[in-house]
N, C-alpha and C positions, 0 to 999 in steps of 0.2 A: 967137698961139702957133703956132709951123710945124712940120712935124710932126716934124722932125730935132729942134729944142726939146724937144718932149710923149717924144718916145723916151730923150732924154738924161735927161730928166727921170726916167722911170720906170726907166732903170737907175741910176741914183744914189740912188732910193728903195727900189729890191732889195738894191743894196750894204747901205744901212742897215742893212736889217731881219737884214742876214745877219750884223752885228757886234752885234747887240741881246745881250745876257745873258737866259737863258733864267730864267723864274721857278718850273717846276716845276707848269704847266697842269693843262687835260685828261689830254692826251697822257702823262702821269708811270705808271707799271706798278708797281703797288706790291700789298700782299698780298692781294689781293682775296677767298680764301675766308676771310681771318681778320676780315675787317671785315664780310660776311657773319654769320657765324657770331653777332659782339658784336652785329650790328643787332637781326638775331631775337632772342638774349636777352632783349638791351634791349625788344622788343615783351611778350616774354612775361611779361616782370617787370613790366611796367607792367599788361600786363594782370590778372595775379594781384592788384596794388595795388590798381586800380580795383572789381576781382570783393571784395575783404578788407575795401576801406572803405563798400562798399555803396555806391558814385557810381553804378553803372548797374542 
């Protein structure tokens, strides 16, 4: 492979990546104190469950 090849090459696989359809990653910004918020619920209710069924 020469190196005008290895360069051709890597710009034909930049073009690619640049017509990919995005899937909605990491990267996505979405509501983040309100999924906060449900997490700890969600903690505190479990833990009231486990404190109610006597498991600890």
């Amino acid at each position: 492979m020469t190196a005008s090849s290895a360069t051709a090459t890597a710009t034909v696989l930049q073009a690619r990546e640049g017509l990919r359809a995005r899937t909605g990653g990491p990267e996505e910004d979405g509501p983040a104190l309100l999924e906060h918020v449900l997490g700890w619920t969600l903690v505190v209710l479990l833990a009231m469950l486990v404190t109610q069924t006597g498991l600890m």
